[in-house]
Biopython code that builds the backbone (N, CA, C, O; Angstrom):
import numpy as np
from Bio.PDB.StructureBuilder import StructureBuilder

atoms = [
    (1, "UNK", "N", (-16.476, 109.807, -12.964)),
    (1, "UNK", "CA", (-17.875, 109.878, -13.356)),
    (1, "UNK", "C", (-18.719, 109.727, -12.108)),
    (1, "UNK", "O", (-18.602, 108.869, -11.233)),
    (2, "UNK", "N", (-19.804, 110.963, -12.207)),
    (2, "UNK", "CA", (-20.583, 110.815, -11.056)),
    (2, "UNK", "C", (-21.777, 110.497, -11.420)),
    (2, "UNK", "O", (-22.008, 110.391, -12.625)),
    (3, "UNK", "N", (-22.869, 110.259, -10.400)),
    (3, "UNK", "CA", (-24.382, 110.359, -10.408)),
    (3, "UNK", "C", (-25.081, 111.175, -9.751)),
    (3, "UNK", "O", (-25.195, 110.903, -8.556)),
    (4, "UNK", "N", (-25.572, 112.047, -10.105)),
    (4, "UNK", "CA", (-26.519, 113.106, -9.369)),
    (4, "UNK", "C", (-28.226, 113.372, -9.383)),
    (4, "UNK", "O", (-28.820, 113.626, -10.430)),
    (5, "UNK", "N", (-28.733, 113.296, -8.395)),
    (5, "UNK", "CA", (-30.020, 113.702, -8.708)),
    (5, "UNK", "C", (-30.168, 115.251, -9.104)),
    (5, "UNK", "O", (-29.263, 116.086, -9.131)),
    (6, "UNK", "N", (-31.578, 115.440, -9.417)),
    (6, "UNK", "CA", (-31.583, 116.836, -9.962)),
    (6, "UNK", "C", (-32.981, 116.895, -10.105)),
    (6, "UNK", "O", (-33.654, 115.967, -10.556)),
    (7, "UNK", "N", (-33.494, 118.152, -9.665)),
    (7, "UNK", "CA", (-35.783, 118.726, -10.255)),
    (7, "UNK", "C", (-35.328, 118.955, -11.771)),
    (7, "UNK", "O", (-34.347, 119.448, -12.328)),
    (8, "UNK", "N", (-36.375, 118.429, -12.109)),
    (8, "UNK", "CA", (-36.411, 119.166, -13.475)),
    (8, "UNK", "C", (-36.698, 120.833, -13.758)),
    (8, "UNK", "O", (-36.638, 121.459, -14.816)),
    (9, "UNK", "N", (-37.027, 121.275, -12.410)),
    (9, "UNK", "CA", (-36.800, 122.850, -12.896)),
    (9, "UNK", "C", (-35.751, 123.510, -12.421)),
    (9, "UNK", "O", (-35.711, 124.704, -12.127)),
    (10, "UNK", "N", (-34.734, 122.567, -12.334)),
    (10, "UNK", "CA", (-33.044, 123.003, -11.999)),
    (10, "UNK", "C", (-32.800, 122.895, -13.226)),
    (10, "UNK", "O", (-32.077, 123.774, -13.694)),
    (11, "UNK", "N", (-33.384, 121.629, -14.318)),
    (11, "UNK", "CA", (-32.216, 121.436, -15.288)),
    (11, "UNK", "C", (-32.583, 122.231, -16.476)),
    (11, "UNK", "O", (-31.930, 122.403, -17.505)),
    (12, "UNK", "N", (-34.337, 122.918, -15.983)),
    (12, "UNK", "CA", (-34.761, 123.957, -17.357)),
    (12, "UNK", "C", (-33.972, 125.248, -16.868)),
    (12, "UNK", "O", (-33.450, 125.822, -17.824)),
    (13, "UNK", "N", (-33.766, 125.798, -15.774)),
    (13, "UNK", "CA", (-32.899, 127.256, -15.174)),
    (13, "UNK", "C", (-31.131, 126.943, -15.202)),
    (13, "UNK", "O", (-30.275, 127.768, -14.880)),
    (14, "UNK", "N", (-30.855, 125.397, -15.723)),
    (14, "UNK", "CA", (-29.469, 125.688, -15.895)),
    (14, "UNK", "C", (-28.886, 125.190, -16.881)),
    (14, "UNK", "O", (-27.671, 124.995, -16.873)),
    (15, "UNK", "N", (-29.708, 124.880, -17.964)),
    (15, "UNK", "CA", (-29.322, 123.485, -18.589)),
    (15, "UNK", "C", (-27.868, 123.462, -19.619)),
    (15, "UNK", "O", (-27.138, 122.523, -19.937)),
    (16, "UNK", "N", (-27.834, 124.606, -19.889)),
    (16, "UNK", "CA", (-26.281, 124.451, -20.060)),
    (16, "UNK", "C", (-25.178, 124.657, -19.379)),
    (16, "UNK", "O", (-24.066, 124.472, -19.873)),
    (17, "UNK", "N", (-25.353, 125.026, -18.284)),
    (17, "UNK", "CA", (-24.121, 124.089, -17.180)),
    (17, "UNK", "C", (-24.036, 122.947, -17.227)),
    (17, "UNK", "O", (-23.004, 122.457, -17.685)),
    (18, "UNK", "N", (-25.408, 121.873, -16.632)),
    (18, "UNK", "CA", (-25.290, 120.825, -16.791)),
    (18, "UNK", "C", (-25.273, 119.947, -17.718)),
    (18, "UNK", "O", (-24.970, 118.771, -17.515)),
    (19, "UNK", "N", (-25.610, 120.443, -18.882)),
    (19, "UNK", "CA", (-25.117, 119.858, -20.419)),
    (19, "UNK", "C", (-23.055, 119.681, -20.241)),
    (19, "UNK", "O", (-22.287, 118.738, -20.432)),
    (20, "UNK", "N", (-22.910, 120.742, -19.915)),
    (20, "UNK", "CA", (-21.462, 120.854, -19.808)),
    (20, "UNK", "C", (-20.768, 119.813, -19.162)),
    (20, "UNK", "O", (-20.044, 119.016, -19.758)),
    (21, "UNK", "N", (-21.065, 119.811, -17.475)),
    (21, "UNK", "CA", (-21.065, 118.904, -16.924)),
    (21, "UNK", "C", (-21.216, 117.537, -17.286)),
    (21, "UNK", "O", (-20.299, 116.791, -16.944)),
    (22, "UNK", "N", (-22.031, 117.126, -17.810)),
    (22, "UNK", "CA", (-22.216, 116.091, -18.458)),
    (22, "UNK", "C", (-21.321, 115.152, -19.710)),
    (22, "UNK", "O", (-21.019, 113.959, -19.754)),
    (23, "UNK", "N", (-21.069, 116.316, -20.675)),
    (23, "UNK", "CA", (-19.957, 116.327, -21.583)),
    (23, "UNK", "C", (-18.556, 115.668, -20.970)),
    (23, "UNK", "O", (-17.957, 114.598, -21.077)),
    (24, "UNK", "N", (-18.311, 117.440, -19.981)),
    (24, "UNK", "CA", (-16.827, 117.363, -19.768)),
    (24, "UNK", "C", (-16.297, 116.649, -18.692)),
    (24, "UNK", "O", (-15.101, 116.425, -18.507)),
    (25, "UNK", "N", (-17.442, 116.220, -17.830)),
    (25, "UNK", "CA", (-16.860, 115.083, -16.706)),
    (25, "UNK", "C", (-17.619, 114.025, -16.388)),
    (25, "UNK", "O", (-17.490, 113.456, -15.303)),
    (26, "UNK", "N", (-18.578, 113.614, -17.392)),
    (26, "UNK", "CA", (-19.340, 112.349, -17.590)),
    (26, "UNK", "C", (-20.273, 112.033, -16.622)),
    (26, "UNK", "O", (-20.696, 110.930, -16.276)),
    (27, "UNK", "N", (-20.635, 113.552, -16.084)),
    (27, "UNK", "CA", (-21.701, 113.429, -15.403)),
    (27, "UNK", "C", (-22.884, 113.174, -15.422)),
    (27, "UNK", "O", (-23.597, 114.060, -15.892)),
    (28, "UNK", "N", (-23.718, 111.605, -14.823)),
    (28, "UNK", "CA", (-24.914, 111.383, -15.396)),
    (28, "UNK", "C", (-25.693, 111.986, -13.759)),
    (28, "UNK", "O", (-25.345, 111.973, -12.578)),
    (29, "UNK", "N", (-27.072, 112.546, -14.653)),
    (29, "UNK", "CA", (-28.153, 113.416, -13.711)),
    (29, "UNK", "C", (-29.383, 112.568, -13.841)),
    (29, "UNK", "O", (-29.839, 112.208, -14.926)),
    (30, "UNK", "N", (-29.929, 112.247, -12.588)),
    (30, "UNK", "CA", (-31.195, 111.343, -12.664)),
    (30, "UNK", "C", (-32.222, 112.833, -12.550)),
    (30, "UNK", "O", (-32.257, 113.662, -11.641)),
    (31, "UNK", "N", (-32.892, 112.785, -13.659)),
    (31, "UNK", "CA", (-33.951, 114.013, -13.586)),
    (31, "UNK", "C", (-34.923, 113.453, -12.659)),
    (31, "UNK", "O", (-35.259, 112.269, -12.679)),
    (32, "UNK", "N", (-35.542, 114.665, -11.529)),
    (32, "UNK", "CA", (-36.963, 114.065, -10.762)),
    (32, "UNK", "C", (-37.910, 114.855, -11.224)),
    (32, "UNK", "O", (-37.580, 115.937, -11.709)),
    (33, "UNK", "N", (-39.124, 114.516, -11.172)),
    (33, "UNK", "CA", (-40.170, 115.494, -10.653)),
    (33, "UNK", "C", (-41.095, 115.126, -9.707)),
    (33, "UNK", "O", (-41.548, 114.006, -9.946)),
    (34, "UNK", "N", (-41.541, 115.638, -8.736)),
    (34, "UNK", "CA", (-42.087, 115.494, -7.592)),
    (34, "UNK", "C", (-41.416, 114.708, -6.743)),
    (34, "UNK", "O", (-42.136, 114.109, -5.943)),
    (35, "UNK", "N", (-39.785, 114.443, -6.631)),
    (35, "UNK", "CA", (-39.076, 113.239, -5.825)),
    (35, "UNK", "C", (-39.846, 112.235, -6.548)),
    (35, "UNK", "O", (-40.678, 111.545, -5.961)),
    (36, "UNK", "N", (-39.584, 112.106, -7.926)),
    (36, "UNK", "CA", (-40.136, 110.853, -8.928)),
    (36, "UNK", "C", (-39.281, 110.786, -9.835)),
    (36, "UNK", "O", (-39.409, 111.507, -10.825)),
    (37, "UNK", "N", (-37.755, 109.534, -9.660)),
    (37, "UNK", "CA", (-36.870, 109.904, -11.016)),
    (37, "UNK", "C", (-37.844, 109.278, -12.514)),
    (37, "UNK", "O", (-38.411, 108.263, -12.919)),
    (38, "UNK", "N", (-37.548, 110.650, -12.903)),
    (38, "UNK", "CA", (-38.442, 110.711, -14.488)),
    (38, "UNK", "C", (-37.124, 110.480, -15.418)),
    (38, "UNK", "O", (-37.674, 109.986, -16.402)),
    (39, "UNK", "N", (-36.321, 110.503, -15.604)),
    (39, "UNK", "CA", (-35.090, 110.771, -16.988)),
    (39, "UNK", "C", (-33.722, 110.403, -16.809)),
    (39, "UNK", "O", (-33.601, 110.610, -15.602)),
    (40, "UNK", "N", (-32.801, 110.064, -17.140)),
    (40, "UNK", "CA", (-31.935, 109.969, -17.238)),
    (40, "UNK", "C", (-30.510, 110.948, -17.846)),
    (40, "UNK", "O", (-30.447, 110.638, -19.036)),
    (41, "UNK", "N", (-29.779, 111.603, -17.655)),
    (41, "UNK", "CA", (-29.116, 112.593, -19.227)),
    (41, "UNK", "C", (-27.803, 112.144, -18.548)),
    (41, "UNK", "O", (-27.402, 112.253, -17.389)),
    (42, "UNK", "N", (-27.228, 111.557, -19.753)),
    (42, "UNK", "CA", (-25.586, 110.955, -19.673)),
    (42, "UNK", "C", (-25.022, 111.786, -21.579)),
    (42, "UNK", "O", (-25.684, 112.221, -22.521)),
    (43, "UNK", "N", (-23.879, 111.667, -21.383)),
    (43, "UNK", "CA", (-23.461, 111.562, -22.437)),
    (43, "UNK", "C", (-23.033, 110.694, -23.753)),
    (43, "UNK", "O", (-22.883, 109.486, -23.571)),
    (44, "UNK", "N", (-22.815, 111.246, -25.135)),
    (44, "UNK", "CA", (-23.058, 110.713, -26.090)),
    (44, "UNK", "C", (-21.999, 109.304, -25.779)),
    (44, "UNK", "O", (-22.245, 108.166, -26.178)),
    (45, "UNK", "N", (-20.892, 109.678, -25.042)),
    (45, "UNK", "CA", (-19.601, 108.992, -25.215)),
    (45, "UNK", "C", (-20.160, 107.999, -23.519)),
    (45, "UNK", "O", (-20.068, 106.794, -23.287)),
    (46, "UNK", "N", (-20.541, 108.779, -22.905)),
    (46, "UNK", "CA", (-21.312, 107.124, -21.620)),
    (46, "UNK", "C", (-22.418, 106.373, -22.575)),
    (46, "UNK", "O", (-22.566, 105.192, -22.260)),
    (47, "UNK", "N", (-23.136, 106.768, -23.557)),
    (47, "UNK", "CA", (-24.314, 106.202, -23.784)),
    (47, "UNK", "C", (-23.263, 104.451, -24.924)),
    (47, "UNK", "O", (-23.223, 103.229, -24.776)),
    (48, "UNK", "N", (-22.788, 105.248, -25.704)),
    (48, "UNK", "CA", (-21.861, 104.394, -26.416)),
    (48, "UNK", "C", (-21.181, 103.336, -25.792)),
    (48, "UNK", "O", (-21.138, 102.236, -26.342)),
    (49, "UNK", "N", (-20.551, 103.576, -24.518)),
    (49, "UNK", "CA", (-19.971, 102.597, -23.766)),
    (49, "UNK", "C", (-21.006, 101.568, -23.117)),
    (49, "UNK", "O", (-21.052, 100.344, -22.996)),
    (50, "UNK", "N", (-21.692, 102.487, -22.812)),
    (50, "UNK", "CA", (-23.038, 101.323, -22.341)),
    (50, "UNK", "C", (-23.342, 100.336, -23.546)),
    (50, "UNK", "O", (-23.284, 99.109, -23.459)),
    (51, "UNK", "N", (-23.580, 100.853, -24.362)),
    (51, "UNK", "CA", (-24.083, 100.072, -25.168)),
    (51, "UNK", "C", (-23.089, 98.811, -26.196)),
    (51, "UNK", "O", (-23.450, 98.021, -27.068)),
    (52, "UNK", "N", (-21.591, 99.140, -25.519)),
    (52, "UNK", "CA", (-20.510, 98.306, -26.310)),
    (52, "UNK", "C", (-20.442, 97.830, -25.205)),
    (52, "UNK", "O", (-19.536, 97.006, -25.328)),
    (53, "UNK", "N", (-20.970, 97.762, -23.662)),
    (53, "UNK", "CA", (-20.533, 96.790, -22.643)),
    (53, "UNK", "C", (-21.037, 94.998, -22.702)),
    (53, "UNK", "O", (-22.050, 94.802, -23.374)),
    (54, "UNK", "N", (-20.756, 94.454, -22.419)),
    (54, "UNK", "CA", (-21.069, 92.985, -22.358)),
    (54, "UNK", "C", (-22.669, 93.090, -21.477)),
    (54, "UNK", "O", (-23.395, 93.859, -20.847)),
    (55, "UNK", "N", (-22.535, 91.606, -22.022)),
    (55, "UNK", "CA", (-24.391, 91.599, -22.072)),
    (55, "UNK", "C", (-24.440, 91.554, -20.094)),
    (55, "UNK", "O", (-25.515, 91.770, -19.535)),
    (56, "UNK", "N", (-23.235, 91.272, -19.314)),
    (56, "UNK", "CA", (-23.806, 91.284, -17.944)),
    (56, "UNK", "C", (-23.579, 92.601, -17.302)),
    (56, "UNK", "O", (-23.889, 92.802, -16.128)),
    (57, "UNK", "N", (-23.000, 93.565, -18.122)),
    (57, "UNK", "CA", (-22.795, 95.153, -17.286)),
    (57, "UNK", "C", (-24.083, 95.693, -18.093)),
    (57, "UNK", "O", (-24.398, 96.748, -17.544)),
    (58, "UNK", "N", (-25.032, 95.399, -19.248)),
    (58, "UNK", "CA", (-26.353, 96.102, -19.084)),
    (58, "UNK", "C", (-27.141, 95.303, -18.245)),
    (58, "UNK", "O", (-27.965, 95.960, -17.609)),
    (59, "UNK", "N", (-27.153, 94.080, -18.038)),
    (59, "UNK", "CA", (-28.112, 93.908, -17.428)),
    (59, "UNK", "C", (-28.228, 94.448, -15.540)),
    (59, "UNK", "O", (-29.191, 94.652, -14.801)),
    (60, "UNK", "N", (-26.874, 94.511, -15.358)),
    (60, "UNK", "CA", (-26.519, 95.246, -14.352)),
    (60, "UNK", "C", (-27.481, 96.854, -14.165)),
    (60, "UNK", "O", (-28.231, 97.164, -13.240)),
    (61, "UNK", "N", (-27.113, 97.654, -15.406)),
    (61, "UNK", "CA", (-27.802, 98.697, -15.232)),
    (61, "UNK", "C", (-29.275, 98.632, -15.692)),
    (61, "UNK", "O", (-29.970, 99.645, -15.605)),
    (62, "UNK", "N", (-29.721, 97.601, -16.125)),
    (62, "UNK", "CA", (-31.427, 97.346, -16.021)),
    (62, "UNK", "C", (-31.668, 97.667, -14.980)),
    (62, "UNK", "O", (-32.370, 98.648, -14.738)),
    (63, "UNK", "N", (-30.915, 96.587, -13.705)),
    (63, "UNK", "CA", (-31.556, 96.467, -12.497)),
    (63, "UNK", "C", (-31.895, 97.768, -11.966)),
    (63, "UNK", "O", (-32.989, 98.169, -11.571)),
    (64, "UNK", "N", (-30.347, 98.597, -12.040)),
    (64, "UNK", "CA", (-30.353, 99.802, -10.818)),
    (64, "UNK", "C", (-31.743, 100.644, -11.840)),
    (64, "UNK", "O", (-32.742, 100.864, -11.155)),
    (65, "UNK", "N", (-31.841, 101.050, -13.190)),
    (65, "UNK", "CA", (-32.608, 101.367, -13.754)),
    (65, "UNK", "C", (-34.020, 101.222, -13.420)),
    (65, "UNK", "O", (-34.888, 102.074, -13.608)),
    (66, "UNK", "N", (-34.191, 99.914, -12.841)),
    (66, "UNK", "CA", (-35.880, 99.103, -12.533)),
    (66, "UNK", "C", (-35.846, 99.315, -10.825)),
    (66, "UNK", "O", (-36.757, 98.814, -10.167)),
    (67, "UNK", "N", (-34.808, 100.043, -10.180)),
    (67, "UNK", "CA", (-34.684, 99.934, -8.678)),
    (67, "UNK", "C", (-35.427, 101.257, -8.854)),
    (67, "UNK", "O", (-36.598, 101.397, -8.498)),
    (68, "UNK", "N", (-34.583, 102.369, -9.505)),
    (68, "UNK", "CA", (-35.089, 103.721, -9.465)),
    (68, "UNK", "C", (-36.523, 104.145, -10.260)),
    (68, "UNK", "O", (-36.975, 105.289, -10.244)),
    (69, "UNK", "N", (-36.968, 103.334, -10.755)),
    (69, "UNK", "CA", (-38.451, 103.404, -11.192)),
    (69, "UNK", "C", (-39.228, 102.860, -10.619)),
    (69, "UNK", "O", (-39.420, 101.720, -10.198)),
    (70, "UNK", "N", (-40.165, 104.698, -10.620)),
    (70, "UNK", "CA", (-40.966, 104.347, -9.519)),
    (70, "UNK", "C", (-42.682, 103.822, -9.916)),
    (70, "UNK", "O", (-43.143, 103.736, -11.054)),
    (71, "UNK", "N", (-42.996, 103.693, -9.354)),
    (71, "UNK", "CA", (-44.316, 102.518, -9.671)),
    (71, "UNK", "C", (-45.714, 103.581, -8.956)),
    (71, "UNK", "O", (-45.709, 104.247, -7.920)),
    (72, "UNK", "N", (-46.796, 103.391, -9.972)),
    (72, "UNK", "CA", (-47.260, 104.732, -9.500)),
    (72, "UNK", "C", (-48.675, 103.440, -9.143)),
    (72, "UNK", "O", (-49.074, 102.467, -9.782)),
    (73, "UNK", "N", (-49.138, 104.124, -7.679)),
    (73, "UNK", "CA", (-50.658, 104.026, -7.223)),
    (73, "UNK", "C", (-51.385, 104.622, -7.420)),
    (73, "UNK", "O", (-50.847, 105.290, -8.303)),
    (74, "UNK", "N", (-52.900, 105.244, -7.256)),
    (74, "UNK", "CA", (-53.479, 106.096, -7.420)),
    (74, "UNK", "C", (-53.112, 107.704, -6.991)),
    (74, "UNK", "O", (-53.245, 108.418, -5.997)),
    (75, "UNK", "N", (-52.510, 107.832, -8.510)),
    (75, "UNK", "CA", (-51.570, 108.841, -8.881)),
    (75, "UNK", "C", (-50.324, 109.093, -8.022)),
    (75, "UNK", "O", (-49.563, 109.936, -8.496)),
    (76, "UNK", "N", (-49.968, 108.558, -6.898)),
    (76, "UNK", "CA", (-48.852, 109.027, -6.512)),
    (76, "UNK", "C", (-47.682, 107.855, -6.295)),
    (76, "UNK", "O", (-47.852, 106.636, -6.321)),
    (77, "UNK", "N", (-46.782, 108.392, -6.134)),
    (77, "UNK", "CA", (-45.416, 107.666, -6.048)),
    (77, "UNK", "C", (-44.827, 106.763, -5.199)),
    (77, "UNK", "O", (-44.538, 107.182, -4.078)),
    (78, "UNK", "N", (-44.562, 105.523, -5.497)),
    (78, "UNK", "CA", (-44.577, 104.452, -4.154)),
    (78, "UNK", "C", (-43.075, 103.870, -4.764)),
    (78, "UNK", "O", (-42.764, 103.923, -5.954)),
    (79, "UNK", "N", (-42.319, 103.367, -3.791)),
    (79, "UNK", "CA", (-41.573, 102.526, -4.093)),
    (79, "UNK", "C", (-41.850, 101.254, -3.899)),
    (79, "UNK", "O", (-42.560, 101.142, -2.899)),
    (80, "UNK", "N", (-41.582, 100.104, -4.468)),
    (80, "UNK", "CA", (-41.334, 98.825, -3.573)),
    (80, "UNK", "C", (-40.671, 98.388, -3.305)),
    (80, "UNK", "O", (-40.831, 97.398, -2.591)),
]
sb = StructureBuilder()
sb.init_structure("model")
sb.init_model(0)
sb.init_chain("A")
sb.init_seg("    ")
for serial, (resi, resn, name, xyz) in enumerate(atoms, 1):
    if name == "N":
        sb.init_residue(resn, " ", resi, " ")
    sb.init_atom(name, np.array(xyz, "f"), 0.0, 1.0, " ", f" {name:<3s}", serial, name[0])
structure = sb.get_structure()
């Protein structure tokens, strides 16, 4: 299982490849727009495991979740 970034107008010009991808090798895609991760797309069978993991492997993926969200200033994209 990998992690990949991706524009969101890659994943509207391909989206069933990467639906596929996703499926058949549990590939999760951090959607961006403007170099801004907006989305997440994992599969039905990662989403399930996440959610049967113990309470310290979600809070694990809160974090990386709250690392990659980005925090907006007057209108544009900042990390902290």
């Amino acid at each position: 299982m990998g992690t990949k970034r991706i524009a969101s107008t890659e994943v509207q010009n391909n989206f069933g490849r990467i639906l596929d991808d996703v499926v058949q090798n549990s590939t999760r895609y951090i959607i961006q727009r403007r170099n801004a991760p907006q989305a997440i797309l994992l599969s039905m069978a990662d989403l399930e495991s996440i959610l049967a993991a113990p309470e310290y492997d979600r809070q694990e993926l809160g974090k990386v979740i709250r690392e990659l969200s980005p925090t907006y200033s007057f209108g544009a994209s900042v990390k902290e």
